[in-house]
N, CA, C and O atoms as CSV, one atom per row, in Angstrom:
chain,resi,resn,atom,element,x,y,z
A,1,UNK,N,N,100.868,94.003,113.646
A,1,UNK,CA,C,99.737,94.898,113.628
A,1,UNK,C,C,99.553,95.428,112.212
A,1,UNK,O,O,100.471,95.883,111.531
A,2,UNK,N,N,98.096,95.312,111.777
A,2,UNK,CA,C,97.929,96.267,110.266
A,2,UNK,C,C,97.755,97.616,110.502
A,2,UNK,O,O,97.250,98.184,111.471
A,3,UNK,N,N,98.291,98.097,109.384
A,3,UNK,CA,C,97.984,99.876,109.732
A,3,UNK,C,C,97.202,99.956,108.048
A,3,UNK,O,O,97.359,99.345,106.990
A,4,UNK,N,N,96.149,101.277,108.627
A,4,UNK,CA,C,94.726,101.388,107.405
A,4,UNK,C,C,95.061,102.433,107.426
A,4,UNK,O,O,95.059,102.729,108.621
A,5,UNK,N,N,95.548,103.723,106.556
A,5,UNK,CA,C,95.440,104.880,106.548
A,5,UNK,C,C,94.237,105.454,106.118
A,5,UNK,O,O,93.242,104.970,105.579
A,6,UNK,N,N,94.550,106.639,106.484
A,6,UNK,CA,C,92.440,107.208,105.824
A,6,UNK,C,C,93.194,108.543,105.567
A,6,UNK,O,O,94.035,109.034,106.319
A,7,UNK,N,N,92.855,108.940,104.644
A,7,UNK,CA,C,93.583,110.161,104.186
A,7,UNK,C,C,92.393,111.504,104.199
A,7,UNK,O,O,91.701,111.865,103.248
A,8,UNK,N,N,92.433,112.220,105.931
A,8,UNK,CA,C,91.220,113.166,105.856
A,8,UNK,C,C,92.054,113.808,107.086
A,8,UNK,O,O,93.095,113.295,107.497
A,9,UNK,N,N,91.589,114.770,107.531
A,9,UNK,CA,C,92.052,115.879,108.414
A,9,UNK,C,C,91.093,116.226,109.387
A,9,UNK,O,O,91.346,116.506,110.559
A,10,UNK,N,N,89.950,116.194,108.840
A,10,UNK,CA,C,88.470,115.939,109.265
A,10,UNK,C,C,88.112,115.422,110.457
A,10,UNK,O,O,86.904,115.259,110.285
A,11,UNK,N,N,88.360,115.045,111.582
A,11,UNK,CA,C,87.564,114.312,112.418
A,11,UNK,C,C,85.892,113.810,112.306
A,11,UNK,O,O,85.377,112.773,112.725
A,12,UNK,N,N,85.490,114.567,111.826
A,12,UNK,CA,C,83.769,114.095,112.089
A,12,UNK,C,C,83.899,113.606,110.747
A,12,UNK,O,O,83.332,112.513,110.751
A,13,UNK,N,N,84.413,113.876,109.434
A,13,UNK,CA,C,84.531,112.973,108.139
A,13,UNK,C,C,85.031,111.896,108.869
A,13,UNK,O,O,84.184,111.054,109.169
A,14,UNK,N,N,86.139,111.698,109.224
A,14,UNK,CA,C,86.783,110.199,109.512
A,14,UNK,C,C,85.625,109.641,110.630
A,14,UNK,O,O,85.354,108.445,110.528
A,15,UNK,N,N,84.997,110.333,111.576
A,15,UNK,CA,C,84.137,109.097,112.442
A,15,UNK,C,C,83.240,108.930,111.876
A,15,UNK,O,O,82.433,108.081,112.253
A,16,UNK,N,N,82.998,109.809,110.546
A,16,UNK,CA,C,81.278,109.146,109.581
A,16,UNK,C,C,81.755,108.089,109.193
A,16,UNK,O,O,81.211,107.077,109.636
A,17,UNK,N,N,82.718,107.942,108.409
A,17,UNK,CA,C,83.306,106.407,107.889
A,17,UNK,C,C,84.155,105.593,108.786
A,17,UNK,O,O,84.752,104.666,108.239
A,18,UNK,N,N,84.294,105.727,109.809
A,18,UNK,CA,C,84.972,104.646,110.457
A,18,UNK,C,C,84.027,103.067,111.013
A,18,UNK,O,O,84.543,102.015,111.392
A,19,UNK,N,N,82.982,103.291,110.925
A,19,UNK,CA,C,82.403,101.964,111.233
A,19,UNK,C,C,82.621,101.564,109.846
A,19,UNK,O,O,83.594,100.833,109.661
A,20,UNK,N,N,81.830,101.932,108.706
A,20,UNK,CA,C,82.253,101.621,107.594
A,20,UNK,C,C,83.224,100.676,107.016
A,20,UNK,O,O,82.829,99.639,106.484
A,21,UNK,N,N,84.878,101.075,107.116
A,21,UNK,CA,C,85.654,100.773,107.227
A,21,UNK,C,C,85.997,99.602,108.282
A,21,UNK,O,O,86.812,98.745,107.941
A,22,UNK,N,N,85.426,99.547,109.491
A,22,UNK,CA,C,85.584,98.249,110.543
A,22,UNK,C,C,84.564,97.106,110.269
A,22,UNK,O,O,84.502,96.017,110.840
A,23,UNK,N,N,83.671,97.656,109.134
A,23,UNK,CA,C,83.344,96.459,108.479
A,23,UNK,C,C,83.418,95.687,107.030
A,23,UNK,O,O,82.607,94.878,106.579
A,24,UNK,N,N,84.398,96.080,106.549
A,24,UNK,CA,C,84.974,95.703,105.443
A,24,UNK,C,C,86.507,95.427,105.422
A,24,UNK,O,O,87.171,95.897,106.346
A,25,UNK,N,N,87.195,94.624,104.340
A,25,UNK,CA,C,88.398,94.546,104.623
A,25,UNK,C,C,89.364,95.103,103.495
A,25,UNK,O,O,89.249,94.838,102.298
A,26,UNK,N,N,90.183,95.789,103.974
A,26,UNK,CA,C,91.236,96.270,102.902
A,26,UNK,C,C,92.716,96.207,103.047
A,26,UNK,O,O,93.484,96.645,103.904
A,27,UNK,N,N,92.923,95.361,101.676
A,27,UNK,CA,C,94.002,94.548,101.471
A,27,UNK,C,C,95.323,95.394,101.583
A,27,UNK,O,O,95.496,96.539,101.166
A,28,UNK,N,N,95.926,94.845,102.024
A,28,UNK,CA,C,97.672,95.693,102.003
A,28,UNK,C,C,97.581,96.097,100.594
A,28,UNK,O,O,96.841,95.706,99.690
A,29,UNK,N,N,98.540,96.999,100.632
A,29,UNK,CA,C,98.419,97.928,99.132
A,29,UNK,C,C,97.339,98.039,98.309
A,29,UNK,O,O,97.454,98.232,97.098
A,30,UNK,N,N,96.150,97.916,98.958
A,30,UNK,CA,C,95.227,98.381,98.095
A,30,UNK,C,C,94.309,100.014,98.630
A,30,UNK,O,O,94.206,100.152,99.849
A,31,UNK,N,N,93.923,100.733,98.060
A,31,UNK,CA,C,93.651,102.088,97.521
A,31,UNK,C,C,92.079,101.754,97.182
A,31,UNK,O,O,91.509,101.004,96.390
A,32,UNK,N,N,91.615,102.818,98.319
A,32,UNK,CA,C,89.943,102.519,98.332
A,32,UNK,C,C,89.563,103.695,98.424
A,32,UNK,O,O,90.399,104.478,98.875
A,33,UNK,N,N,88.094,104.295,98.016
A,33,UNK,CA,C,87.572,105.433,98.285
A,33,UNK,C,C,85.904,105.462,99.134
A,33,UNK,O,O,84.874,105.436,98.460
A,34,UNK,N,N,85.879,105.509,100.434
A,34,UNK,CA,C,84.575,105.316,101.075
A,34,UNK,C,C,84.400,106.988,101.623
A,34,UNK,O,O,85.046,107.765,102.326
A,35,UNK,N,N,83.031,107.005,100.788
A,35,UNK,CA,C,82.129,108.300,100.551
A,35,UNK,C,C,83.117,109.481,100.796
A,35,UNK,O,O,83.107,110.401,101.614
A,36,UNK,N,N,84.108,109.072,99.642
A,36,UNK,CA,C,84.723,110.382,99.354
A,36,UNK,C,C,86.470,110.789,99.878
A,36,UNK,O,O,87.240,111.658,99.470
A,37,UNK,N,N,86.595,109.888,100.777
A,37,UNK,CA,C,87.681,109.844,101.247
A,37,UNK,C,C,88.532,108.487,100.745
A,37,UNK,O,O,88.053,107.355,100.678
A,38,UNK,N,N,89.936,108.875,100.401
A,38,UNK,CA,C,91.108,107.848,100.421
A,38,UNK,C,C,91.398,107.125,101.356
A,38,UNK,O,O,91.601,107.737,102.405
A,39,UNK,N,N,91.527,105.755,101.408
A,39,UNK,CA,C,91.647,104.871,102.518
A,39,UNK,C,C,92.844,103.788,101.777
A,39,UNK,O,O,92.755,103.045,100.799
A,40,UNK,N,N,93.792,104.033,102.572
A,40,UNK,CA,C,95.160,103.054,101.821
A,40,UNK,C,C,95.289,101.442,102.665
A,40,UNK,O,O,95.097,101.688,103.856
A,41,UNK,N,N,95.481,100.273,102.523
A,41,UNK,CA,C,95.566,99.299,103.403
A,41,UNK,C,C,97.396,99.572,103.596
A,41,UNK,O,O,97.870,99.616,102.460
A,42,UNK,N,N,98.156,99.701,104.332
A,42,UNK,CA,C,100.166,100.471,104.651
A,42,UNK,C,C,100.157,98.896,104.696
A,42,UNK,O,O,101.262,98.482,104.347
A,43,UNK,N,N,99.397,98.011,104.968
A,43,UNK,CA,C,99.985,96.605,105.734
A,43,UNK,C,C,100.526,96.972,107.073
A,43,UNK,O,O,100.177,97.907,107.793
A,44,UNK,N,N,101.596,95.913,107.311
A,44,UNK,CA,C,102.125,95.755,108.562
A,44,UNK,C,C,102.696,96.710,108.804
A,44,UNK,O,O,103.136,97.384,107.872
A,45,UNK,N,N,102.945,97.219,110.525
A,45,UNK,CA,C,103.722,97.854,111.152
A,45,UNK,C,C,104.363,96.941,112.423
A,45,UNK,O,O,103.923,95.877,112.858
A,46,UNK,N,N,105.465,97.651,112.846
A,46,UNK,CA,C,105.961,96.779,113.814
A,46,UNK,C,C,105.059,97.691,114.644
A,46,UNK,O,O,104.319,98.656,114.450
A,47,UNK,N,N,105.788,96.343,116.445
A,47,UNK,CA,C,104.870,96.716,117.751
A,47,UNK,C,C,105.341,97.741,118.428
A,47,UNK,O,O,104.813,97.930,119.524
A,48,UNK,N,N,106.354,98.610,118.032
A,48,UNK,CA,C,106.924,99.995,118.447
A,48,UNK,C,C,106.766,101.034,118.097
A,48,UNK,O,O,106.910,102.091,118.710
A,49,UNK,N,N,106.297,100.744,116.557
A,49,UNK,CA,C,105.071,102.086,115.860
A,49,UNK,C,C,104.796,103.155,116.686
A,49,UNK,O,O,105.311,104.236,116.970
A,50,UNK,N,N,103.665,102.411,117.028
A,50,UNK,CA,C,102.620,103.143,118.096
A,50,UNK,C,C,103.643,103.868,119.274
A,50,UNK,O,O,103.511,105.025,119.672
A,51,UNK,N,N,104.546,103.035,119.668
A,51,UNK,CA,C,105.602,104.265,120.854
A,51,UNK,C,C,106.337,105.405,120.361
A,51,UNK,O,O,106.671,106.398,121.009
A,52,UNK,N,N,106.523,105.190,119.315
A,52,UNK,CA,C,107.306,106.161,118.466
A,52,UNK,C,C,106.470,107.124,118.485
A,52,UNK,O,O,106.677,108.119,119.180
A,53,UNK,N,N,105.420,106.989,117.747
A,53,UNK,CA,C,104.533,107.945,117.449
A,53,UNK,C,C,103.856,108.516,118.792
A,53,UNK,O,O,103.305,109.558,119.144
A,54,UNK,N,N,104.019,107.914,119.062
A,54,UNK,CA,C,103.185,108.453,120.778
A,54,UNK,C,C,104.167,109.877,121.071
A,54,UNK,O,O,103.601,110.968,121.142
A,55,UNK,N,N,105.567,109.780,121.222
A,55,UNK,CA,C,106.581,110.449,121.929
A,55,UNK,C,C,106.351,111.767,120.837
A,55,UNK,O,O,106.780,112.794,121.363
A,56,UNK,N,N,105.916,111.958,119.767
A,56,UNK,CA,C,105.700,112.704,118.812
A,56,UNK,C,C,105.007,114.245,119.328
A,56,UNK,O,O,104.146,113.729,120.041
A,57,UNK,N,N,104.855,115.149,119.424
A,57,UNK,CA,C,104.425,116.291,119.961
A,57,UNK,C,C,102.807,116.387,118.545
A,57,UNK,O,O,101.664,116.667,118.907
A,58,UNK,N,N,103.175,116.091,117.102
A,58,UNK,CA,C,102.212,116.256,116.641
A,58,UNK,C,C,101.179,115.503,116.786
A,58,UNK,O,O,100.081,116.008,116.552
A,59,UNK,N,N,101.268,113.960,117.252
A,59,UNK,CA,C,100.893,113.230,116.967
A,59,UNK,C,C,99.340,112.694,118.157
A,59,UNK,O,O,99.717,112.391,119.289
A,60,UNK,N,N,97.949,112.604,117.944
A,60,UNK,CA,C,96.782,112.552,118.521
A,60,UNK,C,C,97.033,110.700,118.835
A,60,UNK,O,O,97.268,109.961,117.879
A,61,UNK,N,N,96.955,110.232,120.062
A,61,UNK,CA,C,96.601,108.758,119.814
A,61,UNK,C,C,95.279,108.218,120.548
A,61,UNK,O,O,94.810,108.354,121.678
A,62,UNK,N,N,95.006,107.734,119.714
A,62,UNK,CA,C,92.983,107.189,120.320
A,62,UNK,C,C,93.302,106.085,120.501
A,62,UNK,O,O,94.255,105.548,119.937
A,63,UNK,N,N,92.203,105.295,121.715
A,63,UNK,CA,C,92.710,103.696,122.567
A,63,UNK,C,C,90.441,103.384,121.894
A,63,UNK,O,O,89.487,103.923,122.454
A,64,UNK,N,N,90.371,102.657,120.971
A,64,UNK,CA,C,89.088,102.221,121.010
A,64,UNK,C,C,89.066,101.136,122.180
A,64,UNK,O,O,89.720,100.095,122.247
A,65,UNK,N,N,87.925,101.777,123.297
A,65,UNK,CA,C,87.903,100.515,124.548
A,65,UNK,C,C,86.936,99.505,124.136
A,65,UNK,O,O,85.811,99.540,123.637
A,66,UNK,N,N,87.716,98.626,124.497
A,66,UNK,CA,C,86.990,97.181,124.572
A,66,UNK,C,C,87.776,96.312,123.350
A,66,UNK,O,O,87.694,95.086,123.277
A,67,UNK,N,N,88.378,96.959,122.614
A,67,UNK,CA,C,89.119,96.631,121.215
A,67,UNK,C,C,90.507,96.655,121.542
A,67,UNK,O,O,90.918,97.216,122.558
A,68,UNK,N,N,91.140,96.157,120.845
A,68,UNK,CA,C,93.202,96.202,120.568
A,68,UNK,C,C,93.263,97.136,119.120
A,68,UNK,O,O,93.886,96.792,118.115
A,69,UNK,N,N,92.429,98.452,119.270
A,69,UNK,CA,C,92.448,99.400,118.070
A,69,UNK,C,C,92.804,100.751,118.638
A,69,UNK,O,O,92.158,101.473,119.397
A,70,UNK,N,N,94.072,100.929,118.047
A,70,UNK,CA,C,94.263,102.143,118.184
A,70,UNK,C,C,94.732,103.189,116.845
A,70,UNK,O,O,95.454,102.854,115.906
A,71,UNK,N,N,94.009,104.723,117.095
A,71,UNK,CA,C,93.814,105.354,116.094
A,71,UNK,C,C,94.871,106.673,116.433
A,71,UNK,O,O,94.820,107.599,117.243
A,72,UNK,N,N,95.904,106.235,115.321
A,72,UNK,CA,C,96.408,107.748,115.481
A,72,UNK,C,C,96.306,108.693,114.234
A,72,UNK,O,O,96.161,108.316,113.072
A,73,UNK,N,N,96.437,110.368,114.808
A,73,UNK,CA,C,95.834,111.364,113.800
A,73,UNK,C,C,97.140,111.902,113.554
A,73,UNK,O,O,97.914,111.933,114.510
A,74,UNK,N,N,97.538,112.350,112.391
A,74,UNK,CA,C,98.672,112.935,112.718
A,74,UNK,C,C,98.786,114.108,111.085
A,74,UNK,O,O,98.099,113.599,110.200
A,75,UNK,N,N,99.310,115.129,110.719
A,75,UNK,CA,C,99.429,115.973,109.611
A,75,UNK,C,C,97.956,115.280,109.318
A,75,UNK,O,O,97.207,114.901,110.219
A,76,UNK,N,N,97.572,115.148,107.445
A,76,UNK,CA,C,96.676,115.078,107.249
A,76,UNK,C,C,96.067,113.550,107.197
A,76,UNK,O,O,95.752,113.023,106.130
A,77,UNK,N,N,95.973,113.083,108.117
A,77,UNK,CA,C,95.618,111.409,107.962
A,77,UNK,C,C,95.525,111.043,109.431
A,77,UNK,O,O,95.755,111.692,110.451
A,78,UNK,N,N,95.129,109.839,109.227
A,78,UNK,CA,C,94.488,108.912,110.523
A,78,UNK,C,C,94.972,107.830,110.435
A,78,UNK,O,O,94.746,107.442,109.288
A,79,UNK,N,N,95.715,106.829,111.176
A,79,UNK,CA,C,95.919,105.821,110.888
A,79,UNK,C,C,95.220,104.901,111.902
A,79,UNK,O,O,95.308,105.079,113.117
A,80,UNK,N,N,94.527,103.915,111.334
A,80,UNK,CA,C,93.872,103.003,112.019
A,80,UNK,C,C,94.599,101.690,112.301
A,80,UNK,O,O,94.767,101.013,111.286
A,81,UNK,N,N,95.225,100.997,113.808
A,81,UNK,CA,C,96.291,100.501,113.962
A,81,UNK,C,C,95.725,98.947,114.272
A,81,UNK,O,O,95.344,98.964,115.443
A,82,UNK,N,N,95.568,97.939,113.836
A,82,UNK,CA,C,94.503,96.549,114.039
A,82,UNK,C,C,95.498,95.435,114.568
A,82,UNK,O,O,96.595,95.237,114.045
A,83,UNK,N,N,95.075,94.817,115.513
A,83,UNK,CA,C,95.614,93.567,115.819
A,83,UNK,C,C,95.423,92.639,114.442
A,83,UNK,O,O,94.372,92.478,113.822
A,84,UNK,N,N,96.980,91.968,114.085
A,84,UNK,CA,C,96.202,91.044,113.190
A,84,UNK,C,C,96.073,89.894,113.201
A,84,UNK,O,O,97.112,89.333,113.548
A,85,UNK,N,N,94.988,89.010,112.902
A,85,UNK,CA,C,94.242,88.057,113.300
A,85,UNK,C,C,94.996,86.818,113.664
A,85,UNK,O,O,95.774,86.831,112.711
A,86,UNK,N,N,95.229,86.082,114.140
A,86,UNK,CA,C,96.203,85.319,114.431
A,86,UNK,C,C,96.128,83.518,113.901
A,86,UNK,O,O,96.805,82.508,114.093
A,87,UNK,N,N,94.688,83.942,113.033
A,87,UNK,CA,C,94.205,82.609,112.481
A,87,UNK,C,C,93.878,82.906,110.756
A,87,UNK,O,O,93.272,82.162,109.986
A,88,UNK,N,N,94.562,84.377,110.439
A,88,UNK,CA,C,94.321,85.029,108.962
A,88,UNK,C,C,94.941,83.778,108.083
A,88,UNK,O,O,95.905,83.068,108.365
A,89,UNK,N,N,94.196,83.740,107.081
A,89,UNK,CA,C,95.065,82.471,106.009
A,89,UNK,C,C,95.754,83.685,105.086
A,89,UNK,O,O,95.199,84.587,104.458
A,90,UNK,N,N,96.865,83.435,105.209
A,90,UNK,CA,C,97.908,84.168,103.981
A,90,UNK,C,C,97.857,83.811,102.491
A,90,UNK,O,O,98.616,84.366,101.697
C-alpha cells in the first residue's frame, strides 16, 4: 500500500484538495505543495499500518466507498492510504 501524507489539520482544507491530489501522481519521497498545503509521497507501508493505527485512541480512520482508499487523520496530518497498482512499472 502507498501512503501520501498531506500535512493540514484542516478538514475542509484537506477535502478542497483531495480530488486534486487523486488526480495526479506523487512520487515516493517527493515534496509537493497543492494550493498551499504540503503533500509528502512516505511510499510504502505495510498491510498492518492501518490496524495499528486504527487501535490508536488519537487516530480518525475514513473507508472512501467504492475505492481500496483509506484516509487516516491523526496530530497534524492526513494520511492518504492507496492500493498499489499491481501492473505499476518500477
Amino acid at each position: 500500500m502507498k501512503c501520501i501524507s498531506v500535512y493540514t489539520d484542516n478538514f475542509e482544507q484537506f477535502s478542497d484538495i483531495y480530488e486534486k491530489l487523486m488526480q495526479q501522481t506523487v512520487q515516493d519521497d517527493e515534496e509537493i505543495v497543492v494550493d498551499g498545503v504540503t503533500v509528502y509521497g512516505a511510499g510504502e507501508v505495510p498491510e498492518q499500518y492501518i490496524d495499528r493505527m486504527r487501535q490508536k485512541r488519537d487516530v480518525v480512520v475514513m473507508r472512501v466507498k467504492n475505492k481500496d482508499i483509506t484516509i487516516l487523520q491523526h496530530g497534524k496530518q492526513f494520511e492518504i492510504i492507496l492500493p498499489v497498482e499491481q501492473n505499476m512499472v518500477h
